[in-house]
C-alpha positions, 0 to 999 in steps of 0.5 A, a space after each residue: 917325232 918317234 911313233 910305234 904301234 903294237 900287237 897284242 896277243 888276245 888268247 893261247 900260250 903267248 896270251 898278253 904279250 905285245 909286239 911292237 913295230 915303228 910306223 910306216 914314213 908318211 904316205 908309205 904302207 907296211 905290211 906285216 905277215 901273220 902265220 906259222 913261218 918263222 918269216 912272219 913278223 907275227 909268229 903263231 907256231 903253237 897254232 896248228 889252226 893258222 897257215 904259214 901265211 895266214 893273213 896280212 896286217 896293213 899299216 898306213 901312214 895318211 896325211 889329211 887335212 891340216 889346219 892352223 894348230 896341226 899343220 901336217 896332220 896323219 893318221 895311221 890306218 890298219 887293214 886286214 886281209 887273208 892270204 888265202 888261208 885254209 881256214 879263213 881270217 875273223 873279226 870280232 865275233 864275225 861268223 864270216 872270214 873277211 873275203 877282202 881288205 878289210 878296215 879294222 881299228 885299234 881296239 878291236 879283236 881279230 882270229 887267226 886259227 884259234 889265236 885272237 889278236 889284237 892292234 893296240 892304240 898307237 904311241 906317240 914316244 
């Protein structure tokens, strides 16, 4: 089974467009940079507010529990931490920066300087 999972930009010039990136192997994790370099897998150059590596985006694939009808059962878990930035990472409408690894679902909007982002429900292809 071929699975992916997506960023979607949430504001600025690249407002709407979605990056995708396969799945981490089971039991493996996966780290995506988020910043200005051109290094990073999430690319923000228009955004004088982000730092080169401004943050990092965890993906893990976590077998739990299997039963009859889903014998190896996963589930892909999302996390998000800083990579101390200057001007701190968001989520929601948090007037805090995340100070550590923080758990974050699909659906739910985080900010990078002055770009929100957004990690979309996986698919299963």
């Amino acid at each position: 089974m071929n699975s992916e999972f997506s960023v979607t930009y949430m504001s600025g010039p690249l407002d709407g467009k979605t990056l995708s990136f396969d799945q981490p192997e089971p039991g493996k994790d996966m780290t995506l940079r988020i910043g200005r370099r051109e290094q990073c897998e999430i690319q923000l150059p228009f955004d004088s507010q982000a730092s080169r590596l401004h943050a990092r985006l965890i993906v893990k694939l976590q077998l739990v529990t299997a039963s009859e009808s889903v014998p190896e059962p996963v589930v892909l878990a999302f996390f998000l931490e800083d990579a101390q930035s200057r001007n701190g990472t968001f989520v929601e409408r948090d007037r805090d920066p995340i100070r550590s690894r923080t758990s974050l679902r699909p659906g739910v909007l985080f900010r990078i300087g002055r770009t929100w982002l957004r990690v979309d429900d996986p698919v299963s292809l």
